[in-house]
C-alpha positions in Angstrom: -22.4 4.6 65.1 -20.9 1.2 63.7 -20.0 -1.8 65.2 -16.2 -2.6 65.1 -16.9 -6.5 65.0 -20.3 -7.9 64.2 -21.1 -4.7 62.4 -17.5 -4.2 61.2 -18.6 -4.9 57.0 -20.4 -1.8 56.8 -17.4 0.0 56.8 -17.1 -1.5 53.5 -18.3 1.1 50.7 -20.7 0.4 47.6 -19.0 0.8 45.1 -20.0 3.5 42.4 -18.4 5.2 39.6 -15.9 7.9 41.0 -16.2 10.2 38.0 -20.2 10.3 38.9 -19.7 10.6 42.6 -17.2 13.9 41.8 -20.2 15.9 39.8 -22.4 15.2 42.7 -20.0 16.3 45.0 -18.8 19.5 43.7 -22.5 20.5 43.4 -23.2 20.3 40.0 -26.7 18.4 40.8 -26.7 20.4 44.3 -30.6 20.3 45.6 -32.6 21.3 47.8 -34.5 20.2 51.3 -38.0 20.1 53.2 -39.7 19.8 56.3 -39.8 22.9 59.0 -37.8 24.0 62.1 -37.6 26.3 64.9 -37.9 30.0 64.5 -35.5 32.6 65.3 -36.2 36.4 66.0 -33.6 38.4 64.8 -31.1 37.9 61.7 -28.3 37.6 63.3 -24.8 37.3 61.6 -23.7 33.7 61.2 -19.7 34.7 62.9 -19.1 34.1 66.8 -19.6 30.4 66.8 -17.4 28.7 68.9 -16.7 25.3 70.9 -18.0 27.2 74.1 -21.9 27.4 71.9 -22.4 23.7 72.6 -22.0 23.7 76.0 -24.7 21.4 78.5 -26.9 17.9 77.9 -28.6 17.6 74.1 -30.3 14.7 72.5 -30.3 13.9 68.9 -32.1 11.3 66.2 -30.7 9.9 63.0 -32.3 8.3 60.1 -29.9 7.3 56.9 -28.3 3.7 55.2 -25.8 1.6 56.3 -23.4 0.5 53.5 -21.8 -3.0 53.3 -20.6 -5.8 51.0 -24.4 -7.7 51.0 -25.5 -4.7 50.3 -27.5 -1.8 51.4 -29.2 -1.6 55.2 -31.5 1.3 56.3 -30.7 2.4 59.9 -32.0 4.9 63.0 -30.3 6.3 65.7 -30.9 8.6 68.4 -28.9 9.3 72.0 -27.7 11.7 74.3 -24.5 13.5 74.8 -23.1 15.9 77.5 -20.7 18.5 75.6 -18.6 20.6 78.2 -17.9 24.0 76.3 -14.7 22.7 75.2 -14.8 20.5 72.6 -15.2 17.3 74.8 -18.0 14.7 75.0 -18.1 14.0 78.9 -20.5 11.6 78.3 -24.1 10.0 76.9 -25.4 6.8 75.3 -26.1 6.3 71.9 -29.1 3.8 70.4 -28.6 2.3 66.9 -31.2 0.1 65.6 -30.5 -1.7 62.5 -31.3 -5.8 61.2 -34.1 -6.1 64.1 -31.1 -5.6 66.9 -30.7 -2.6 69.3 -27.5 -1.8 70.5 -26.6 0.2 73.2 -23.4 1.7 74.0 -21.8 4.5 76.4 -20.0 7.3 74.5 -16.9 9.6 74.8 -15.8 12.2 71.7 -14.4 15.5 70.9 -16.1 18.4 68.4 -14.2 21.1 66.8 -16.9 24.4 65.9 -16.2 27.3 63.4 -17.1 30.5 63.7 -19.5 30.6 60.7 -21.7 27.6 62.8 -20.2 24.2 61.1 -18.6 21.9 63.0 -17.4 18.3 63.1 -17.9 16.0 66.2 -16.3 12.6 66.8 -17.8 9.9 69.0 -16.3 6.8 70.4 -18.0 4.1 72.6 -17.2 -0.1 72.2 -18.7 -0.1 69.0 -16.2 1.9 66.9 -15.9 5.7 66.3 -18.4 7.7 64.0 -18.2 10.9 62.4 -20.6 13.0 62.2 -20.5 17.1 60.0 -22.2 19.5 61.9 -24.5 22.8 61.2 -25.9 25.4 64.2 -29.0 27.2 63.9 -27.7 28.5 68.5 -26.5 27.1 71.1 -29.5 24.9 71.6 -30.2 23.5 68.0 -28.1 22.1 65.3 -28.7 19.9 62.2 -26.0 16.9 61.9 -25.3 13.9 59.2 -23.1 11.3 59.6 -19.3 11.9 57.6 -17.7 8.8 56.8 -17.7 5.9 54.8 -19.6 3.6 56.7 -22.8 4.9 56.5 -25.3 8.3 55.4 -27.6 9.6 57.3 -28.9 12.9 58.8 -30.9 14.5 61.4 -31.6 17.0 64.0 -30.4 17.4 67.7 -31.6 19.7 70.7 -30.7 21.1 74.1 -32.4 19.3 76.6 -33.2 20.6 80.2 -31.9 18.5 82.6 -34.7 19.7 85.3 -37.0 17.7 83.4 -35.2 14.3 84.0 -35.9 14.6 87.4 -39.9 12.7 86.9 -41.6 10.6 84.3 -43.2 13.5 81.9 -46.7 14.1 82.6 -49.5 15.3 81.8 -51.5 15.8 77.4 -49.3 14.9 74.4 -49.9 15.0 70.8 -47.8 11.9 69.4 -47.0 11.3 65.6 -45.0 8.3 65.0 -43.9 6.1 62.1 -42.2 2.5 61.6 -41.7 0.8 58.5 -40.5 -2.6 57.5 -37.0 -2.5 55.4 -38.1 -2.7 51.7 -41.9 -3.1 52.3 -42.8 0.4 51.3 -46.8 1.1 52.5 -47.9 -2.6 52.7 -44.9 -3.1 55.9 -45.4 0.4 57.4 -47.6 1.8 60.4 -48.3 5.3 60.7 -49.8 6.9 63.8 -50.9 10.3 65.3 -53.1 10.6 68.4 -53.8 12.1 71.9 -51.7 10.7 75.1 -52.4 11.6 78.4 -49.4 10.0 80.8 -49.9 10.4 84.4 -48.2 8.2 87.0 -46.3 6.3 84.5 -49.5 5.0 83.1 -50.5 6.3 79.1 -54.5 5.9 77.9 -55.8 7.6 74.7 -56.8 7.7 71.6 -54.6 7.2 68.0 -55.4 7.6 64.2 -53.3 5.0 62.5 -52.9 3.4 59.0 -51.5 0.7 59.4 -50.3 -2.2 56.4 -52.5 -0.2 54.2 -55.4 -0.1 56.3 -56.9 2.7 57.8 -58.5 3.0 61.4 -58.4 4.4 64.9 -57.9 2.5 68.4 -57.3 2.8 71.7 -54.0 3.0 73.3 -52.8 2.3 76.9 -49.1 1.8 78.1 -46.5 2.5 80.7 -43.4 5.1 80.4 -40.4 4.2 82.8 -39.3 6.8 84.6 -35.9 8.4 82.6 -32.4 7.8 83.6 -30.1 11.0 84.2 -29.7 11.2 80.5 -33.3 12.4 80.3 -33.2 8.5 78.8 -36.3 6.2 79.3 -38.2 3.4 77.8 -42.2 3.1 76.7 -44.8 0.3 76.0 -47.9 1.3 74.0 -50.7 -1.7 73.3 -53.4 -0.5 70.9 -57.2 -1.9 71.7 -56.7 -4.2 68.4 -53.6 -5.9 70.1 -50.9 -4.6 68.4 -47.7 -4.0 70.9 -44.9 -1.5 70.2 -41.9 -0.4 72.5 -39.8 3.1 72.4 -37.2 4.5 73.7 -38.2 8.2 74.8 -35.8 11.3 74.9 -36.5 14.1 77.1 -36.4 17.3 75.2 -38.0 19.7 77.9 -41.1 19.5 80.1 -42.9 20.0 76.4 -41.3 18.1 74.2 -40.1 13.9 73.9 -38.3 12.0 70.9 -39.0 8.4 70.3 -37.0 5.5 68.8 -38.3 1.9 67.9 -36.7 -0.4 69.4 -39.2 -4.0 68.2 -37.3 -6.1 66.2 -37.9 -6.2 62.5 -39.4 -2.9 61.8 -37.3 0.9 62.1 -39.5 3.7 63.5 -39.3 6.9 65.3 -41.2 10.0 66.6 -42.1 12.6 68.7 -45.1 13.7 71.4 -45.7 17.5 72.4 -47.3 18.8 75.0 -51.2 20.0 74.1 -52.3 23.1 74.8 -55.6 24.2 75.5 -58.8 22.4 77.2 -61.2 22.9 74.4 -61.0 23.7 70.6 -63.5 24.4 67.6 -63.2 25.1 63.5 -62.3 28.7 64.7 -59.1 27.4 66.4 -58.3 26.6 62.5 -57.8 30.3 61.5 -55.4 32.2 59.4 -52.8 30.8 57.1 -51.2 27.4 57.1 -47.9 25.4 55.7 -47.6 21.6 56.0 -45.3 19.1 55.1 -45.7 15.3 54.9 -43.2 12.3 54.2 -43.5 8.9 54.1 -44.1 5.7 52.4 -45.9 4.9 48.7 -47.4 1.3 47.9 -44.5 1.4 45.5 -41.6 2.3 47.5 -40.2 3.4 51.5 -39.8 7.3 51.6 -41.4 7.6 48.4 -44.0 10.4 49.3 -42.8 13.9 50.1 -45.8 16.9 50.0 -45.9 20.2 50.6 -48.4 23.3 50.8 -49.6 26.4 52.5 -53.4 26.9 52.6 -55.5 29.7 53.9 -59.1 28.6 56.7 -62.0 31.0 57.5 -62.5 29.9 60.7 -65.8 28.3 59.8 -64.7 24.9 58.3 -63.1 26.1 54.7 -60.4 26.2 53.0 -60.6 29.2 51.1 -57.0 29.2 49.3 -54.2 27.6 49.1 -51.6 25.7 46.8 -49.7 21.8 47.1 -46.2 20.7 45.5 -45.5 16.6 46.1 -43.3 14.5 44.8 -45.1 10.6 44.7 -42.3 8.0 43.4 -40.3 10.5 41.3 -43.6 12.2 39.7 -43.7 16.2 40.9 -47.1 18.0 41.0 -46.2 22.1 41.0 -48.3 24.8 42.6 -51.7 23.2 42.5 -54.1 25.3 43.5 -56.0 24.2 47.0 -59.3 24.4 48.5 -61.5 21.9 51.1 -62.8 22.0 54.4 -62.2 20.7 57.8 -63.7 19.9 61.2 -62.2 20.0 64.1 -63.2 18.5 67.1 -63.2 19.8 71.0 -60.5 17.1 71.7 -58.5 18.8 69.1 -58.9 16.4 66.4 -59.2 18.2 62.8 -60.1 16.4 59.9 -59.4 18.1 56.8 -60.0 17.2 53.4 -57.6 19.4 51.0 -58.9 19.3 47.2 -56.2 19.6 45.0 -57.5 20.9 41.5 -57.6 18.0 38.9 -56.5 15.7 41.5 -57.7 13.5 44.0 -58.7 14.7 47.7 -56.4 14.8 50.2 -57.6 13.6 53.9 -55.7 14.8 56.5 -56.1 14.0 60.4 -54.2 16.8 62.4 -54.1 16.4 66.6 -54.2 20.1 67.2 -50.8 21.1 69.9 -52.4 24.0 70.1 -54.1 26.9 68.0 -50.8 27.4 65.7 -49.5 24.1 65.2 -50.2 20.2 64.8 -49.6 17.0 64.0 -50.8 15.3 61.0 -51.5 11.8 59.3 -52.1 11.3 55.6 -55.9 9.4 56.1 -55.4 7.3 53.3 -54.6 3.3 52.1 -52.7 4.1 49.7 -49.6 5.7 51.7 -48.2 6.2 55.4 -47.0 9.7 55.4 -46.9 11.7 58.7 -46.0 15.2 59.1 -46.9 18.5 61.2 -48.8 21.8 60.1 -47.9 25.0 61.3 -49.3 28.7 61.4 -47.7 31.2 59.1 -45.7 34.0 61.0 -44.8 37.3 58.9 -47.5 37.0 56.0 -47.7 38.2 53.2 -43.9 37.0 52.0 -42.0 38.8 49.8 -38.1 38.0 48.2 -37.2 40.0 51.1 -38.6 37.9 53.9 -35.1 35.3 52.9 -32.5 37.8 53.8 -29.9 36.3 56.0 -27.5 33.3 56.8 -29.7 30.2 57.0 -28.2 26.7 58.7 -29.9 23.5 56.2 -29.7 19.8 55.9 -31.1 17.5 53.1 -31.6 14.4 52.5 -32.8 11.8 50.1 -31.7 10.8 46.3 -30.7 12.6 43.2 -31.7 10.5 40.5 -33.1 6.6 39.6 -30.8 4.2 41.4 -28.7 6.9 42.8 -26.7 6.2 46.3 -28.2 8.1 48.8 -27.2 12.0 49.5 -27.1 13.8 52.6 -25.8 17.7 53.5 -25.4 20.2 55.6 -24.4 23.5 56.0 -24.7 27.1 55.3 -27.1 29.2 53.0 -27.7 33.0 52.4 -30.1 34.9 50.7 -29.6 38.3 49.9 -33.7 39.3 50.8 -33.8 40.2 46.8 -32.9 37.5 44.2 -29.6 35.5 44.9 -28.8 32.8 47.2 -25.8 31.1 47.7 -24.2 27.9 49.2 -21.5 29.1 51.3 -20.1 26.3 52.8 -21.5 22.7 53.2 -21.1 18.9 54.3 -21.5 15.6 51.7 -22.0 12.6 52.1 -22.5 10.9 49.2 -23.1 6.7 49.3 -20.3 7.4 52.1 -17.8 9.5 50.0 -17.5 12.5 51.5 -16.9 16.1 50.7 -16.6 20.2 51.7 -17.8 22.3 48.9 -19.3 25.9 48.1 -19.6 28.7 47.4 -22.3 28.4 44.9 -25.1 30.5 44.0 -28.3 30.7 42.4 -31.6 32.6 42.2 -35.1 32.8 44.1 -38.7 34.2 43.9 -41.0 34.3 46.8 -44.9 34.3 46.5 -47.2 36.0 49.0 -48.6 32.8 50.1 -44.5 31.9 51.3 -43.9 29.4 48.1 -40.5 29.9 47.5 -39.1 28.7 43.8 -34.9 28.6 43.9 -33.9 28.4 40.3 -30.0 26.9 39.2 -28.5 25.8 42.1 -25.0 24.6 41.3 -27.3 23.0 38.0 -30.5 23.5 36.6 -32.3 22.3 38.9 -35.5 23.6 40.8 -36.9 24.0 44.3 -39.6 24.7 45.5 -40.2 25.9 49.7 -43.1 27.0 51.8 -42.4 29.3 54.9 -42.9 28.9 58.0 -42.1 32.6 58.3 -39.4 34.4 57.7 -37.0 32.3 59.6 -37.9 28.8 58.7 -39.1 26.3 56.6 -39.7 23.3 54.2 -38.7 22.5 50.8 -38.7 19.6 48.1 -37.0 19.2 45.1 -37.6 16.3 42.0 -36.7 16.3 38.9 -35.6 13.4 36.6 -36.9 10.9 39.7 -35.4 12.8 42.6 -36.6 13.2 46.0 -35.1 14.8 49.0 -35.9 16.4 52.1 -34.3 18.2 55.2 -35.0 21.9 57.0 -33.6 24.8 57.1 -33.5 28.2 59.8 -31.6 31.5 60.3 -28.9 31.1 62.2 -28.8 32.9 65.7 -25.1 33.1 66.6 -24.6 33.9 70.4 
């Protein structure tokens, strides 16, 4: 959301060559997306959306650029809003942090849904009135970038449960979190994953971090205010080398909290679940895998996007697997994966993937539980977090895509190319063909509706999913979840982008 006065000139658009911005737009370099989502049961048909599916209290987070006259400003956002079944926003408060200042503001709006799940929502407060294009994966999950001219940026929002707001959350987290310093790339970013336990208000435990390039572990201890009815509240983590950070926290459910940044200079955000499970071992590391990481390179902010599914014994191996990155526009494609790992009783697994003909890849992953984690890329030489999840539905097939999938992406297309986001509608057909039905642009804030258009896929048993000639000739490449979600990247000719993607569950 803009400011009307102070933050009134990013309503002015960079200006770039219309006859470019059209062949992006119709989808003629159409890509793809990556990082996971929830799961859905059944494949249900993507008709009986309505205004009456977002009905109750959600909370949402943002990341994208600002555009302006000076130039260029990256941004995050996050809030809450209370939609009453009828197309209203009753209420909420949105966040926006941009040039080291938070503002704050109270918000009203209106949303119109279609039937097929996309929707557009409007929201008004002192600062202006934003748009923002809408995709629903139910009632209690949709995907969301911002639609006009002022800015692009994209994101993910969630039903809270207003029971929760009733206490300060209690009890073990797993935390992953990530700031950055506008422009810095690795050298002005911190990246951290750890153990919280918050009882009382009061927070003490344990974080891996890598921090300005350096890597290391500390001790943390804070205080978390008790939240507002919004499921709203604020939090103050100090790290034993005396480093200080402040959040705003969202309330999800009893499980599950979303964190913006709110310390002047640098823009971060994150998220804590709750950990389950009092002791675990390298046989709690069992079965089949997919992870995804993003993040900053020492060359450039976001320039790091990996991907991968790998296979453990139980007994400290990897025994199989196989890694797709894209590192500052460079792609490496189905390199085969093996390592090992240790994981320790507090749920701390350190794994080192071994990438053939590359270098080794040390992850630390703070273990939710048995299926799924939170990870840090162990290294100097970038600040990528991520999570890892257990694979559902193995072995994959073509047929494991078959149904009407809600998606955003995000990212660029190209060297010096404005930044792109989407959302929308995908189908696969569970055999060979998948198609863009209907979908949001936002292009360096020119925006667009586009579709249908269609391409092909192959699935591997491992869930590595290649899409061929999307709307161009270009090529994806996703790892599954199961067969209801997951994570994709996509570069070629120095692109990069990112998102998610699940089946829609219409009510």
């Amino acid at each position: 959301m803009r400011l009307s006065a102070s933050y009134g000139n990013r309503l002015f658009r960079r200006k770039t060559s219309r006859f470019l911005k059209s062949l992006w737009l119709s989808g003629a370099f159409l890509l793809l997306f990556s990082l996971a989502s929830s799961c859905n049961s059944s494949k249900s048909a993507t008709v009986g959306f309505s205004n009456a599916t977002l009905q109750g209290n959600y909370t949402y987070t943002l990341s994208g650029t600002a555009f302006s006259s000076g130039g260029n400003q990256p941004y995050e956002e996050a809030g809450t809003f209370i939609a009453d079944g009828n197309g209203n926003i009753t209420g909420g408060i949105d966040d926006f942090v941009e040039d080291s200042t938070l503002s704050s503001n109270k918000i009203t709006g209106t949303y119109t849904v279609g039937s097929n799940g996309n929707a557009t929502m409007t929201i008004q407060s002192s600062r202006g009135t934003t748009q923002f294009a809408l995709t629903l994966i139910s009632s209690s999950d949709f995907y969301l970038i911002e639609y006009d001219s002022s800015a692009s940026g994209s994101g993910e929002a969630l039903r809270q449960t207003p029971a929760a707001f009733s206490a300060t959350p209690a009890g073990t987290f797993v935390f992953r979190l990530h700031s950055s310093l506008p422009n810095s790339a690795a050298q002005g970013s911190v990246s951290n994953v750890g153990q919280m336990v918050v009882q009382g208000g009061g927070i003490s435990g344990t974080e891996d971090v890598v921090r300005d390039g350096v890597v290391g572990s500390s001790s943390i201890l804070g205080l978390m205010e008790a939240p507002d009815n919004n499921g709203r509240g604020t939090v103050k983590l100090n790290d034993s080398s005396g480093n200080e950070s402040n959040y705003v926290y969202y309330i999800v459910d009893s499980q599950t909290l979303k964190f913006l940044e709110t310390d002047p200079g640098p823009l971060g955000n994150g998220r804590a679940d709750a950990q389950s499970g009092s002791s675990f071992s390298n046989s709690s590391l069992t079965g089949a895998f997919s992870f995804r990481g993003r993040g900053d390179t020492l060359v450039s902010s976001f320039g790091s996007n990996s991907l991968g599914a790998f296979a453990t014994d139980g007994n400290g191996n990897v025994t199989s697997g196989t890694y797709d990155a894209v590192q500052d526009g460079n792609p490496a494609s189905n390199v085969p994966v093996t390592g090992s790992y240790t994981v320790s009783s507090n749920g701390r697994a350190a794994i080192i993937l071994t990438p053939q003909g590359m270098n080794p890849i040390p992850l630390v992953v703070w273990m939710i539980n048995s299926s799924a984690g939170l990870l840090l890329v162990d290294s100097p030489n970038l600040s990528v977090v991520g999570r890892m999840d257990q694979q559902l539905d193995t072995p994959f097939s073509a047929a494991s895509l078959n149904g009407s999938y809600a998606f955003y992406m995000f990212g660029v297309e190209g060297p010096n190319a404005p930044p792109v986001n989407r959302a929308g509608i995908m189908s696969f057909d569970g055999s060979s063909t998948v198609t863009f039905s209907d979908y949001f642009v936002n292009l360096g804030g020119t925006t667009a509706r586009n579709g249908p258009v269609s391409g092909t896929y192959s699935v591997s048993a491992n869930g590595r999913v290649v899409a061929f000639s999307v709307g161009g000739v270009k090529t994806q490449v996703m790892y599954l979840i199961s067969n209801d979600s997951g994570s994709l990247i996509l570069a070629t000719g120095g692109g990069d982008l990112g998102g998610s993607l699940a089946l829609q569950a219409a009510p």
